[in-house]
C-alpha positions in Angstrom: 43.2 21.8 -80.8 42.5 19.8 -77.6 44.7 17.1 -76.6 44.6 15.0 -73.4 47.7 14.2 -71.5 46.7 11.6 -68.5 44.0 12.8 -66.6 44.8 16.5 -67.8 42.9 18.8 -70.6 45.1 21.3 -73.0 42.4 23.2 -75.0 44.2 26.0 -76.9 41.8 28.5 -78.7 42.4 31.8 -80.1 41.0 33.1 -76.5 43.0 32.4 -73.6 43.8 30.3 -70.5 44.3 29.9 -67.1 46.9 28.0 -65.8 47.7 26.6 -62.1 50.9 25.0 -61.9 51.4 24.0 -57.9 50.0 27.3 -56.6 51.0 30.1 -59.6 47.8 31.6 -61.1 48.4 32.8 -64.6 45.2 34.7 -65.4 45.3 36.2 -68.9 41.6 37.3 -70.0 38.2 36.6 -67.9 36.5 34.2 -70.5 39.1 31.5 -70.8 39.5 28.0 -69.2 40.8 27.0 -66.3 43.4 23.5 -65.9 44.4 22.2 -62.8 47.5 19.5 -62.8 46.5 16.8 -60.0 43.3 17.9 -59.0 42.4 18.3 -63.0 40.3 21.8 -63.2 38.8 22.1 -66.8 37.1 25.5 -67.5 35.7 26.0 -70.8 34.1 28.4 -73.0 30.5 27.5 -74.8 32.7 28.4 -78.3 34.5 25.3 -77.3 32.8 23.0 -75.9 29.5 21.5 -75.6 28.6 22.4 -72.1 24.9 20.4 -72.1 26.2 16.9 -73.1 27.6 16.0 -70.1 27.2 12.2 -70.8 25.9 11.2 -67.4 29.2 10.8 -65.9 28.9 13.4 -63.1 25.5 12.7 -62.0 25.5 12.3 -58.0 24.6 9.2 -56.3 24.5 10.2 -52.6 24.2 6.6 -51.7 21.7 3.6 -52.1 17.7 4.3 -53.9 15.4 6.5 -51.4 16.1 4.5 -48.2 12.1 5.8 -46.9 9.3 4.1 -48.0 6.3 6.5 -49.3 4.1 4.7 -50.5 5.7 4.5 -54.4 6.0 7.3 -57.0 4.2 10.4 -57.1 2.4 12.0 -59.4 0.9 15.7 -59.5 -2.5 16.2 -59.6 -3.8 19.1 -60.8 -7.5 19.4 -59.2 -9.1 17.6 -57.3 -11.7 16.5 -60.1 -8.4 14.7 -61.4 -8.9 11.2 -60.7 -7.0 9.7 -63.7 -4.3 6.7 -62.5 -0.8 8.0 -63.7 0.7 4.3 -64.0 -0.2 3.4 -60.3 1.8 6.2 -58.7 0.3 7.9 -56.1 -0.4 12.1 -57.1 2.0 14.6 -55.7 -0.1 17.4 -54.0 -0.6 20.9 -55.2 1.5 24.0 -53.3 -0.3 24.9 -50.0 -2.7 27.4 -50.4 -0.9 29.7 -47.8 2.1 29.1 -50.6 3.2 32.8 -51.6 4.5 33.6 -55.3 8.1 36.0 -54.8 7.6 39.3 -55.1 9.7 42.3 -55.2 8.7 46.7 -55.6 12.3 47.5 -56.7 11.9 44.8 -59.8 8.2 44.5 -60.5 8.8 45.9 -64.1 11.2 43.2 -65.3 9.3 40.5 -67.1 8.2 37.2 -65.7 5.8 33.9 -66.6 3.3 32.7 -65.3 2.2 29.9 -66.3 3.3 27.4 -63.4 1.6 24.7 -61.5 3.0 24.8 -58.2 3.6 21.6 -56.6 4.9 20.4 -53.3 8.5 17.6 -53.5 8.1 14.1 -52.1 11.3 14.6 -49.7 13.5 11.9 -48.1 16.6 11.9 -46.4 19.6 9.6 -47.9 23.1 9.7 -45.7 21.9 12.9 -44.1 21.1 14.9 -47.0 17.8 15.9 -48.1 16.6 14.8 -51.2 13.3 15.9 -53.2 11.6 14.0 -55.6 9.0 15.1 -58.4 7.0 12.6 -61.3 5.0 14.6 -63.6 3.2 14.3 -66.4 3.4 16.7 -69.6 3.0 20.6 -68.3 4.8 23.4 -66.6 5.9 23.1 -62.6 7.2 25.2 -60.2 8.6 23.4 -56.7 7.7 25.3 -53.6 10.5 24.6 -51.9 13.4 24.9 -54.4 11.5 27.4 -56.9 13.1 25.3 -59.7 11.0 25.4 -62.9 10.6 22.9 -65.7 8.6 22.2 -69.0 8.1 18.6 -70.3 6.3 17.1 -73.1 5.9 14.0 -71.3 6.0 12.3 -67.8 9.2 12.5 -66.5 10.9 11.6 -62.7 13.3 14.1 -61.5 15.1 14.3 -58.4 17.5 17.0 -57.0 19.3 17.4 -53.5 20.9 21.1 -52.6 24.9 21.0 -53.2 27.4 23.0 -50.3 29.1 25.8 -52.5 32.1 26.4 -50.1 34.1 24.1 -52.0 33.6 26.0 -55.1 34.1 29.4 -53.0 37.9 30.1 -53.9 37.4 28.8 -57.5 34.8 31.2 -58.0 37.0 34.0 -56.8 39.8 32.9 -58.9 37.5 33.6 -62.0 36.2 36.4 -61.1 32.1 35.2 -60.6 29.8 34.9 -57.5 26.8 32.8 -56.8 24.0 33.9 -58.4 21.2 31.0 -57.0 21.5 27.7 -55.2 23.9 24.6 -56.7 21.1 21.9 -57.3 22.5 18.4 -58.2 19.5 17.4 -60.8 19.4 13.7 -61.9 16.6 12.6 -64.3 15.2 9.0 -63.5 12.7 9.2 -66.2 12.5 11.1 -69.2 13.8 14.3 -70.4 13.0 18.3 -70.1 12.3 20.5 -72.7 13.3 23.6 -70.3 14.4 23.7 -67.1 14.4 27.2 -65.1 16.8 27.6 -62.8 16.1 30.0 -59.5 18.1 33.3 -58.5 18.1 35.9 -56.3 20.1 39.0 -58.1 17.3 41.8 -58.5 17.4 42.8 -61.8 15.1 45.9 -61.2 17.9 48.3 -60.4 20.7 47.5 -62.9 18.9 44.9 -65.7 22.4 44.9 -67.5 23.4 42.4 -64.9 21.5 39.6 -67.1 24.3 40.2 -69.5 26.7 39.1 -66.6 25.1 35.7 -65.7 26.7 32.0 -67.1 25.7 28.8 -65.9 27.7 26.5 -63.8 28.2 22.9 -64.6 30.3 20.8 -61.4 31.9 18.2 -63.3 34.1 15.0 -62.2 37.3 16.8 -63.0 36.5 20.4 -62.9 33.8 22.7 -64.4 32.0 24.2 -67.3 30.3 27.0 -68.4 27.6 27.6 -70.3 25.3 30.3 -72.0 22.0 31.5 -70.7 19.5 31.1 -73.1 16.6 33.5 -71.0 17.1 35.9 -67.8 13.8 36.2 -66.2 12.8 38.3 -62.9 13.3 35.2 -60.9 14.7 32.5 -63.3 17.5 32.0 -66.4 16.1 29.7 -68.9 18.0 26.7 -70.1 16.8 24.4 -73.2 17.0 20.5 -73.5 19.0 20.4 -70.6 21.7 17.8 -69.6 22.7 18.0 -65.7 25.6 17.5 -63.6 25.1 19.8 -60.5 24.2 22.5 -61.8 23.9 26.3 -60.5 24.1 30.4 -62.0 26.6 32.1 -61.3 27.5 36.1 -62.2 30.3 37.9 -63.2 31.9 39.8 -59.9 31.8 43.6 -60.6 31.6 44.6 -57.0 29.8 43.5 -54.4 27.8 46.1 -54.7 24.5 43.6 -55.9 21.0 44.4 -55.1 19.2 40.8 -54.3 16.2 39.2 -52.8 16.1 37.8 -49.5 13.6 36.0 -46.9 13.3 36.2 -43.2 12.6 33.3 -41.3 12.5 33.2 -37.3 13.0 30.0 -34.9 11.1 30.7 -31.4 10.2 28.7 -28.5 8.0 29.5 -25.3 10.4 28.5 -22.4 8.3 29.5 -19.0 7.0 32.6 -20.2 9.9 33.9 -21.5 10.2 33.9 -25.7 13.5 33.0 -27.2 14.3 33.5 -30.9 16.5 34.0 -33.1 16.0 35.4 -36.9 18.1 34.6 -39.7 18.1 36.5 -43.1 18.6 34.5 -46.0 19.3 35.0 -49.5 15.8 33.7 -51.6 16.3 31.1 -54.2 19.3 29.5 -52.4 20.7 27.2 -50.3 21.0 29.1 -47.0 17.6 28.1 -46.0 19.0 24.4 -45.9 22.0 25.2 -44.5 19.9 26.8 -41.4 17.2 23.5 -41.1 20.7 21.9 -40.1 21.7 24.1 -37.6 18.3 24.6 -36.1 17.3 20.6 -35.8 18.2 19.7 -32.5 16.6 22.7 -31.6 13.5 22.3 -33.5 13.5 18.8 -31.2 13.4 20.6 -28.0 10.2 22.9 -29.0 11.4 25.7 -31.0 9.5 26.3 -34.2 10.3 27.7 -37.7 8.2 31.1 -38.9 8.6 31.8 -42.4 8.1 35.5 -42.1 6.8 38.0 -44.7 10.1 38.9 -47.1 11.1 42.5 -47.7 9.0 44.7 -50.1 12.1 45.8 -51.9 16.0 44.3 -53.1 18.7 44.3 -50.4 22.3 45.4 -50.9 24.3 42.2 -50.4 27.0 42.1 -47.3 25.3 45.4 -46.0 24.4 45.6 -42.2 21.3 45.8 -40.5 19.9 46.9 -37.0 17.1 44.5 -35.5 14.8 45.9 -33.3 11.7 45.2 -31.5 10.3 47.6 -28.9 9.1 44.8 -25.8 12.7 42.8 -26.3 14.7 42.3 -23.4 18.0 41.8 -25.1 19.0 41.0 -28.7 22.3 39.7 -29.6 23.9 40.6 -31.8 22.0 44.0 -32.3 22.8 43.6 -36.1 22.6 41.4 -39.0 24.5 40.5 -41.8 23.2 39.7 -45.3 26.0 36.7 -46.2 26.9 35.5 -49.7 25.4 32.3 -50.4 28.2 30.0 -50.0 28.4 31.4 -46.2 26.1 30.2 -43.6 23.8 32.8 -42.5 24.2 35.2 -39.0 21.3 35.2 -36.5 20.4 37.4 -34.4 19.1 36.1 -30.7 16.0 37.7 -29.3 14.5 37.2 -25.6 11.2 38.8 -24.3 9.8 38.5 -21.1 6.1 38.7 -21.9 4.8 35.8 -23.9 0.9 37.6 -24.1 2.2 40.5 -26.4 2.9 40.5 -30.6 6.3 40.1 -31.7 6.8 42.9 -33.6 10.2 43.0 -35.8 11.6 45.6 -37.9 15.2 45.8 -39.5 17.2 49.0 -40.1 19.7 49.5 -42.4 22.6 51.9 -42.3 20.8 54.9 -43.1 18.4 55.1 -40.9 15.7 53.6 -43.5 13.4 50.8 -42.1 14.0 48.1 -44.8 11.5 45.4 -43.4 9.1 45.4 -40.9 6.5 42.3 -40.0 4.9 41.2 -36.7 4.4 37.5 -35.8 0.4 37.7 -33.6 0.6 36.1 -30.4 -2.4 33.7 -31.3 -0.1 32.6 -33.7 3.0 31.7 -32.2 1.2 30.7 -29.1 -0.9 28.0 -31.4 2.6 26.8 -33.0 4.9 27.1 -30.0 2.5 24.5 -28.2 1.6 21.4 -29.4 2.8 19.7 -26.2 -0.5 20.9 -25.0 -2.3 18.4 -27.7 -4.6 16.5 -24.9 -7.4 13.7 -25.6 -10.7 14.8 -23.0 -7.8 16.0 -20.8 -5.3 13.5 -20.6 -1.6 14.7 -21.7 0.1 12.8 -24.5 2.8 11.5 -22.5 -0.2 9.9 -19.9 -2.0 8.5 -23.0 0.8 7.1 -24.9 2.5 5.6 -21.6 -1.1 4.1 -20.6 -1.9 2.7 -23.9 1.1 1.4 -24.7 0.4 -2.2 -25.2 -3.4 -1.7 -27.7 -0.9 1.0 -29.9 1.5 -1.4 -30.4 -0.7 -4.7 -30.9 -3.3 -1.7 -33.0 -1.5 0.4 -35.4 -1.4 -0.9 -38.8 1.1 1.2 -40.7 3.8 2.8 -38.3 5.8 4.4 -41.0 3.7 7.1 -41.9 3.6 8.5 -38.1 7.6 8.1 -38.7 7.9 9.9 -41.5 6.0 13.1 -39.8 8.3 13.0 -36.9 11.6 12.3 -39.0 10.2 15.0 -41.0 10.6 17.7 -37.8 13.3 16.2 -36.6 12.3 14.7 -33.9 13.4 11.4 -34.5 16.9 11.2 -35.5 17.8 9.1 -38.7 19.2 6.4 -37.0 15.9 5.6 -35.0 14.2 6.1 -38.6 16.2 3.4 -39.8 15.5 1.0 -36.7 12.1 1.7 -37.2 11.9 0.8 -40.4 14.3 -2.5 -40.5 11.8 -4.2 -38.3 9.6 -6.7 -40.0 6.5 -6.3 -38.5 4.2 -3.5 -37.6 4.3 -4.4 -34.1 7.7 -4.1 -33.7 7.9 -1.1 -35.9 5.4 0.7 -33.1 7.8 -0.2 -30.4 10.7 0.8 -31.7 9.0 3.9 -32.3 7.5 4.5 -29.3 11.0 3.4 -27.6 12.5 6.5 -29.4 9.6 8.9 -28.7 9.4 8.5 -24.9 12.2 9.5 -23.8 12.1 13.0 -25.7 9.9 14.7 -23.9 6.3 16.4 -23.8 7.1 18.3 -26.8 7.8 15.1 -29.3 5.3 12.9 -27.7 2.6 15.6 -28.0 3.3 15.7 -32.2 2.9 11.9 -32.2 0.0 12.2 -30.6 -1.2 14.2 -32.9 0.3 11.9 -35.9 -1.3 9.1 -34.0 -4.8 11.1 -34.8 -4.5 12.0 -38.2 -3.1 8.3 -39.6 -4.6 6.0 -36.7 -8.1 7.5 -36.0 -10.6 4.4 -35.5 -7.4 3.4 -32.6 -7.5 6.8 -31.3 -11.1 7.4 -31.3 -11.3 4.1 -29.6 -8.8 4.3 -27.1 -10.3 8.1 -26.6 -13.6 6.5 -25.7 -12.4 3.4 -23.8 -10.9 6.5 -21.0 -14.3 7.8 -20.4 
């Protein structure tokens, strides 16, 4: 029987319950519900509820519609012999071609599709969080940023933002599961999925009787839900006709003892020949890798760069401790690195070297001796990425050029938001001059406001919207370029 007193939820079933009366925990059996009196915590089984229909209620709305204009809806388009109009949206592009599908030796036997289109987001930024945006029509996607799958028999809008688990950190405790992949908040603008496919990063390769461990998570206004998972795949768990709140996996605690897959990704700058980095490692498939574009932004601003770096051949042990090392390092601090649960934002390790002429080379060493990862970053590389201060036109720095043409770009450039949008998208324009730049009413103003932000920053941010300038402004440019001669 259920019955509803108030705001609170009494489902009795021949399974049991746990109870939290002020702070008493009465936990009976692990596959029972969960009630909170105040805060209203509702845990229940798929046997007694249906965990899909969540009715809408709980869907997200971080704050007003996509507050960044780009140019309308997006479409994918799936060559580039694909010309067909998809209803006057423009076509979401294709995953880069330097886009790299997950692998992993220790799980390379456990099965896997393959059958995705991989397709980059249209991102924006709404109050601060980062939301991406996909219109498709009927097929099979995979986002390259989120590695969320789906499977629609017609077009469809979705759009999903990354969701903080600490909140849900003691809760998970209390009943006995861990994060098994990131907590997407998935909203549905248009349409409806056949499948969805959400991402994890538990390596199945070593102990495969962990799929028998894994439940979904639904966040809900007053509490959560559970529900079954109808697939495991090597990467994904498979859900059918799917109704979202925010949504995530989540798997059973036996120990911490879980082999998973991770990523290493490195933020470096050149400060007078002397390299200064620091290299995180990051669960795949999760939210870390957000968590880390936060704390990194104001630096990203002032001329460090992100360097997705190869991932290791083989599962990690989760919490387990690892020695950095690199053999031309001055110092590196700390001298190891944690792998963190996901709902904890990830350790770094700091890195100086004195010689900026040289390969990075990186390795990481776990407890026994064994080298676990290994990459090195080419100096032609880094040294290409680290400086795009040193974009010049026929010799003239950016700041010189942007400074002497000040008055032409301002009266000249007929669409300022695009050139916003790939600074915003850096960082180097905060959200606040985003939102100045885009209140004005003309494009005049718009470039003046914009360049009234940019100055001031530095070599590093005028050189990228010099470049900017280039790519979205090139007749100006070109002219302007000339005009110096």
């Amino acid at each position: 029987m259920v019955e509803r007193v108030g705001s609170s939820l009494d489902l009795r079933t021949p399974e049991t319950m746990v109870e939290r009366v002020g702070s008493s925990l009465d936990l009976r059996t692990p596959e029972t519900m969960v009630e909170r009196v105040g805060s209203s915590l509702d845990l229940r089984t798929p046997e007694t509820m249906d965990t899909r229909d969540h009715g809408g209620e709980c869907w997200i709305k971080p704050g007003p519609e996509d507050t960044r204009d780009h140019g309308g809806e997006c479409w994918i388009k799936p060559g580039p012999e694909d010309t067909r109009d998809h209803g006057g949206g423009s076509w979401i592009k294709p995953g880069p071609e330097k886009w790299i599908p997950q692998s992993c030796k220790t799980c390379d036997h456990v099965e896997d599709s393959t059958h995705w289109l991989q397709i980059e987001p249209l991102t924006s930024t709404v109050q601060g969080v980062t939301m991406f945006r996909h219109r498709t029509p009927k097929g099979s996607y995979e986002c390259t940023v989120s590695g969320l799958r789906w499977l629609c028999e017609r077009d469809v809008i979705l759009k999903y933002h990354f969701r903080n688990w600490e909140p849900y950190s003691q809760l998970l405790k209390d009943m006995q599961y861990t994060q098994g992949g990131p907590l997407l908040d998935i909203t549905m603008e248009l349409g409806e999925l056949e499948e969805v496919h959400l991402p994890h990063f538990v390596c199945l390769g070593t102990n495969p009787s962990l799929r028998n461990e894994m439940k979904i998570l639904h966040v809900e206004e007053h509490g959560v839900s559970l529900e079954e998972v109808h697939e495991v795949t090597r990467f994904h768990v498979k859900i059918l006709h799917p109704k979202f709140s925010p949504i995530s996996l989540i798997l059973r605690l036996l120990s911490w003892n879980v082999d998973v897959h991770c990523d290493v990704v490195l933020y470096m700058a050149v400060k007078r020949s002397t390299i200064i980095s620091r290299l995180y490692l990051l669960l795949r498939n999760s939210s870390q890798k957000e968590a880390v574009q936060e704390r990194e932004k104001n630096q990203v601003s002032k001329g460090f760069s992100e360097f997705v770096l190869s991932s290791p051949n083989g599962s990690l042990k989760l919490n387990s401790w690892f020695a950095f090392k690199n053999p031309r390092s001055t110092s590196i601090n700390p001298e190891k690195i944690q792998l963190l649960p996901a709902d904890t934002t990830p350790s770094c390790c700091q890195m100086i070297m004195g010689n900026t002429g040289v390969d990075i080379e990186m390795e990481l060493i776990g407890d026994d001796e064994r080298t676990v990862w290994k990459s090195v970053l080419s100096k032609d590389v880094y040294s290409n990425d680290s400086h795009p201060t040193s974009l010049t036109l026929l010799g003239i720095p950016a700041e010189a050029f942007l400074k002497k043409h000040r008055a032409i770009l301002i009266q000249g450039v007929k669409n300022t938001m695009p050139i916003a949008d790939n600074l915003s998208s850096k960082y180097m324009i905060g959200d606040e001059e985003y939102s100045r730049i885009k209140a004005e009413t003309t494009e005049q103003e718009r470039m003046r406001e914009l360049l009234n932000a940019v100055l001031p920053k530095g070599p590093e941010v005028m050189g990228a919207c010099l470049k900017a300038l280039s790519e979205h402004e090139h007749h100006l440019v070109k002219y302007l370029r000339e005009s110096s001669t």
